[in-house]
N, C-alpha and C positions, 0 to 999 in steps of 0.2 A: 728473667725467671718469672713464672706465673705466679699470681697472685695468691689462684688456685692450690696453686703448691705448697706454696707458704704456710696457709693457711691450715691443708693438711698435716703438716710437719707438726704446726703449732696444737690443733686437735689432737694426734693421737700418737706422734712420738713424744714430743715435751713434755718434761715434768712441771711440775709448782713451781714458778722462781728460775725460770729457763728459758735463756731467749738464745735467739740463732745470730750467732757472728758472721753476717753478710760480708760488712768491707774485707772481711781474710779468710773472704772461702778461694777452692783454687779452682777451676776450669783447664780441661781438657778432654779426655775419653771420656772421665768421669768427675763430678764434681765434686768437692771434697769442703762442708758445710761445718764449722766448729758450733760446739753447744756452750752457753756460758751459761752459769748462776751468781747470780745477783746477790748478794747480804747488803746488811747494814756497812758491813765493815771490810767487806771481799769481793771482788769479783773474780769466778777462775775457770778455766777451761774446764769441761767434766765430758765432754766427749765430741763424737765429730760423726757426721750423717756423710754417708757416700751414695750417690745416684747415677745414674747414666745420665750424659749429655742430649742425647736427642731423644724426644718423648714424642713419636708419631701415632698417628692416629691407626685404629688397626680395626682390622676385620677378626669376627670370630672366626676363622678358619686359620690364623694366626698362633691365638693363645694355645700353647701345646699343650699335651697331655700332660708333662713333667709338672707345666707350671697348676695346672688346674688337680692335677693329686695332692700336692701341696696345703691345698685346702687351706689357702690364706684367707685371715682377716685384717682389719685396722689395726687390733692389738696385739694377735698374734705373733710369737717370736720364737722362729726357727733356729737351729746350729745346723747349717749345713758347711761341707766340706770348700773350703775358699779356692784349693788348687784345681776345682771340677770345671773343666771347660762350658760345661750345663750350667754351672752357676755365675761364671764368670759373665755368661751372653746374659741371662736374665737382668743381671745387675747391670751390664752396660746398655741395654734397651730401657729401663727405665721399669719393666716390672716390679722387681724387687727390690730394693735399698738396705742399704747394711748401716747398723746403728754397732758404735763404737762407744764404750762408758770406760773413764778413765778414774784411776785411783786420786786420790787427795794429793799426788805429785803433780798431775796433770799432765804424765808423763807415759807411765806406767799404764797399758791397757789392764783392765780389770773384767770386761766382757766384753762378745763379742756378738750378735743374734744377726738375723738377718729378717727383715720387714714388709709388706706390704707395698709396692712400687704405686706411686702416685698414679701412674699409666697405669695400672690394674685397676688402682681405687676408683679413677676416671671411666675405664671401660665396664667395672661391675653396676656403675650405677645408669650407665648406659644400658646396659642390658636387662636392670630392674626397668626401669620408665620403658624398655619395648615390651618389655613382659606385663607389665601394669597396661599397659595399651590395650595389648594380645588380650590378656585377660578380661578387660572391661568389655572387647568387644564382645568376649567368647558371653560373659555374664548377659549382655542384652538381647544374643541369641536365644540364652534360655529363658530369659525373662519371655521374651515373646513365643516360644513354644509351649509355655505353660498356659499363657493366657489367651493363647488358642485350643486350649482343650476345653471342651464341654461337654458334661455329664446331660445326658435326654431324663426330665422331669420326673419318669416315671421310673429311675434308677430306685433302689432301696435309698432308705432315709441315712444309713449308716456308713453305704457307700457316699452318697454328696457329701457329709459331714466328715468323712477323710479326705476327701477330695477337696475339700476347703482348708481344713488344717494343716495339710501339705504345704497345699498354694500359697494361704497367707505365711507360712514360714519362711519357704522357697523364695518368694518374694522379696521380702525382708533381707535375705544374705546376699540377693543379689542387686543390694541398693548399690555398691562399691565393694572393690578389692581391700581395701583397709576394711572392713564391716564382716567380708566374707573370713577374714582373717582371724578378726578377733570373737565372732561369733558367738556365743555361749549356747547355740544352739546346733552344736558340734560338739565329741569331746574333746578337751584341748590338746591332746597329742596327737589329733590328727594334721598331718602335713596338709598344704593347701592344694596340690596334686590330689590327694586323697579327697579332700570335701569339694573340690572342683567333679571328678570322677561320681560320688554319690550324687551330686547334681543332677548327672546327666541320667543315673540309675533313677531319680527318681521322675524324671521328667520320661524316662521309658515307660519305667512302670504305669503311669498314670494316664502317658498316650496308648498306650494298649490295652490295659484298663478301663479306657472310657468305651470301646470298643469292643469288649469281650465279656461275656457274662465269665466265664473260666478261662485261665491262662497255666501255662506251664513257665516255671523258671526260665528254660531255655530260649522259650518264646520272646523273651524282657528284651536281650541283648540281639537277639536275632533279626528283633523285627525293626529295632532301633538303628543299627550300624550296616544291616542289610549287606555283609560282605562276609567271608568265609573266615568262621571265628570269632563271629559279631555272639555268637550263643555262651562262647565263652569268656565274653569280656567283663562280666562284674564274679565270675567265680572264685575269683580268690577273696573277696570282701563280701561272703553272700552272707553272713552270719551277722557282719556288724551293720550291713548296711540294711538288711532287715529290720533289725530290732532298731535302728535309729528310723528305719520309714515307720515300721509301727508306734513309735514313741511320737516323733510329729503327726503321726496321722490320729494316734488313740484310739486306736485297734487293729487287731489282728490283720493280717496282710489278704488271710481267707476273704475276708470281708469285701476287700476291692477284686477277689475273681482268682487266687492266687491259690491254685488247688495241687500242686505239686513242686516240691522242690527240688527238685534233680539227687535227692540224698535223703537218707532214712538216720533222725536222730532217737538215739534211745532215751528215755528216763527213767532210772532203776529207784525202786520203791520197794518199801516193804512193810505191809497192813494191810486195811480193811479201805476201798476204793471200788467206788459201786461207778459206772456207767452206762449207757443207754445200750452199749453193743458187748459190753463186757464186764465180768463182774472179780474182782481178786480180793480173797480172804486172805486171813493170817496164816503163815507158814514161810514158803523160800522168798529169795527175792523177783519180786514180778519187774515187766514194762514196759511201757508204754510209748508210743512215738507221736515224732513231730506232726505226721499226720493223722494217727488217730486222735491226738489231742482236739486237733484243726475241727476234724468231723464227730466230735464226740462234747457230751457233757462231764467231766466229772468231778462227785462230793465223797465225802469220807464220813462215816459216824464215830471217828476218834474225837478224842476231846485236846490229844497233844500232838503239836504239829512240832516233829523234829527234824531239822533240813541239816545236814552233815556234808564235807566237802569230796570226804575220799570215799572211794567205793570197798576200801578194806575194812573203814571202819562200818560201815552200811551189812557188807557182809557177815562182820562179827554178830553185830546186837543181834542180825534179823537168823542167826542160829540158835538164838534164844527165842522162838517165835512165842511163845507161852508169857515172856515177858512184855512183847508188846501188845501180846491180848488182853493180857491182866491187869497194865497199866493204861489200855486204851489209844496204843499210841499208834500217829504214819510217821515213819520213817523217811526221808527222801536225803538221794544223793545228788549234789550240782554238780559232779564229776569234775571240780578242781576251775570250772566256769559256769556262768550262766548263761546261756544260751536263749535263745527264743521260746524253744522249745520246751525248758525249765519254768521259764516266767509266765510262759502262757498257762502250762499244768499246774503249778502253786496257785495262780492266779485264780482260775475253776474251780480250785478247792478249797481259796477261802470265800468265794463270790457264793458258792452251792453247798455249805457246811456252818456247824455253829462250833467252831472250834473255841475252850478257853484258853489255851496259850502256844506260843509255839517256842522253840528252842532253836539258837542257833551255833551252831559248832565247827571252828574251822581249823587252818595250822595256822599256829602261830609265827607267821612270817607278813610282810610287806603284803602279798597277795591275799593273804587269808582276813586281814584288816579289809583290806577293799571287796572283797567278796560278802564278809558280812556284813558291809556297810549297804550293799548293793541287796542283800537279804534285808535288811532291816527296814530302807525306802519300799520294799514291797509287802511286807509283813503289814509295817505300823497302820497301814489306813484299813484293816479290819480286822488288827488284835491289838486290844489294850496292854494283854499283860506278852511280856518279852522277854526269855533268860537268852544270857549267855553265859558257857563255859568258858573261864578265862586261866590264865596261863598257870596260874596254880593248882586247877583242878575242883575251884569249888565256882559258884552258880554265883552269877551279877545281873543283876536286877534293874541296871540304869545303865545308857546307853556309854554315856560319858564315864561314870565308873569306868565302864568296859574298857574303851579310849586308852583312857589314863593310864591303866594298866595294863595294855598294849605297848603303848609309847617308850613306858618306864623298859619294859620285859624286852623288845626290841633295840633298845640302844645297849645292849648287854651279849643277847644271842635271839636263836629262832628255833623253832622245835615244830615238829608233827603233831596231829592229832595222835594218833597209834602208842606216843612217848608216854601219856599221861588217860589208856583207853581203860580200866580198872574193869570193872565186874559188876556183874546183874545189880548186887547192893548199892555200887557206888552210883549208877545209873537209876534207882528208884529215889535216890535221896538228890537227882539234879530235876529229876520230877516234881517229886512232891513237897520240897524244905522250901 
């Protein structure tokens, strides 16, 4: 028996004070391994490990579909049906193994699970080290596709300077697969398919880029995969992988040539927002798009910046149009996310405006925490002062307040903005108290 094996048994079946009774295990189809525990004052059987006898080496084209839905781990513990001829082959090839726990009789089964087959555990870490391989080599391809792009001297100054902040990012995640992995310059629910993938979107972007005073969305993927479909290849991630190129890069995507995105996002607003190509006073709700943003300036002469989640609640106030002239206020909806297109138009209008405060208002749920968390990191570097409306209905003043009593209201229930939306009154006193 491997040493290998053993060793597995002893990592991730065994408990505290449990060892494997070799000299009275049995051999035949299948092997049949006793578990003991050890006291001061006892030793007694407490279960018995079953495996298959012959543990051959295999190809992926082996592991069936049965065994890989399964979606084993090391700790993982299944009840599957004993008399299934499906399970009876796995456990006698060495896949899977059945773990046996006996009562204080030592007699007496008291459970029964089935586990992880050392011949899987052995093949899965086979197939991480080819994939760790695959992947190192895939990272030095783009390492070296990067550092063959270059920007001609006379580029704009703000182009080289995204084009460097990229670089030296890109660079950096593509020192190793553990690095790429753990990255903080990613978010961390991204799968590693996923930041492998943005990779390669940003090594498009920046090869076509260096090369195009204007580019089209479609162009990205088109010119990069050059195969039928290649235009369509980062479309399903064009939102998030945006705004993390523009986050590495520290500006706007327009900046490196990026003058259309295959898709028109709205930003519904409602006040007083002046721009170069267009001008919207108080009254309905106006707004604005991802590309007029792109190609436009715009500031606001409000004094209150209030950013709201739902577009119900947006629509109510901004029926009161009389109240947001009298209290000076813009109004904007994130439409339930922040978009590019949100961040870059907030952004405008605090960089082009001398707003004193802004307000932020979400649902009170799991998302609504994150969303004005994500409002709050763009607000705080050009507004001092900062309300939120918090799950009671009255105005908080400090961030962690806010938190707190998020935290608290969440381990309880979640509720809407619209649950707690009150009236012109309630709404001048989240202004001005």
């Amino acid at each position: 028996m491997e040493d290998s094996f053993i060793e597995y048994l002893n990592t991730y079946i065994l408990k505290k004070g449990e060892t494997l009774d070799l000299n009275n295990m049995t051999e035949g189809d299948f092997i049949d391994i006793p578990i003991l525990k050890t006291t001061k004052r006892t030793l007694r059987k407490v279960g018995m490990i079953t495996t298959g006898a012959v543990h051959a080496e295999t190809k992926d084209t082996e592991v069936n579909f049965l065994l890989k839905n399964l979606k084993l781990t090391p700790r993982k513990k299944l009840s599957l049906n004993h008399d299934d001829p499906k399970t009876l082959t796995l456990l006698e090839q060495g896949w899977i193994l059945k773990e046996i726990r006996l009562k204080p009789d030592s007699k007496t089964v008291a459970s029964q699970y089935y586990r992880m087959g050392h011949r899987l555990f052995k093949y899965q870490l086979r197939m991480k080290e080819q994939q760790d391989v695959q992947l190192t080599e895939e990272l030095n391809q783009l390492r070296n596709g990067i550092l063959h792009i270059h920007l001609q001297a006379d580029q704009p100054m703000i182009k080289q300077r995204m084009h460097q902040h990229i670089k030296e990012k890109f660079l950096a995640v593509c020192e190793g697969v553990d690095l790429l992995k753990e990255s903080a310059f990613f978010p961390k629910k991204w799968t590693l398919n996923k930041r492998m993938k943005f990779l390669h979107f940003s090594l498009a972007f920046l090869r076509l880029g260096s090369t195009r005073q204007q580019m089209d969305w479609k162009e990205i993927g088109a010119a990069y995969y050059q195969t039928i479909g290649g235009s369509k290849a980062f479309d399903r991630n064009q939102e998030e992988f945006l705004e993390l190129l523009e986050e590495w890069g520290g500006y706007p995507a327009v900046e490196f040539g990026l003058t259309s995105f295959g898709h028109i996002t709205p930003v519904f607003f409602s006040g007083d927002v002046i721009g170069q190509y267009a001008t919207f006073s108080h009254g309905p709700v106006h707004a604005v798009t991802n590309i007029s943003i792109e190609l436009d300036q715009y500031k606001t002469n409000a004094m209150t910046f209030w950013i709201v989640e739902n577009r119900g609640i947006l629509s109510r106030i901004a029926s009161q149009p009389e109240f947001l002239e009298d209290e000076n206020v813009l109004l904007l909806c994130c439409d339930g996310h922040i978009r590019s297109a949100h961040r870059n138009f907030i952004e405008q209008i605090l960089n082009n405006s001398n707003l004193k405060q802004a307000i932020i208002w979400t649902d009170y749920d799991q998302d609504g925490k994150i969303i004005a968390h994500e409002l709050y990191n763009i607000l705080v570097k050009h507004i001092h002062s900062i309300r939120w409306i918090g799950p009671d209905g009255k105005i908080l003043k400090d961030q962690e307040k806010y938190l707190d009593e998020m935290n608290q209201f969440l381990q309880k229930k979640s509720m809407e903005q619209e649950e707690i939306l009150g009236d012109v009154i309630l709404w001048k006193r989240w202004i001005n108290n």
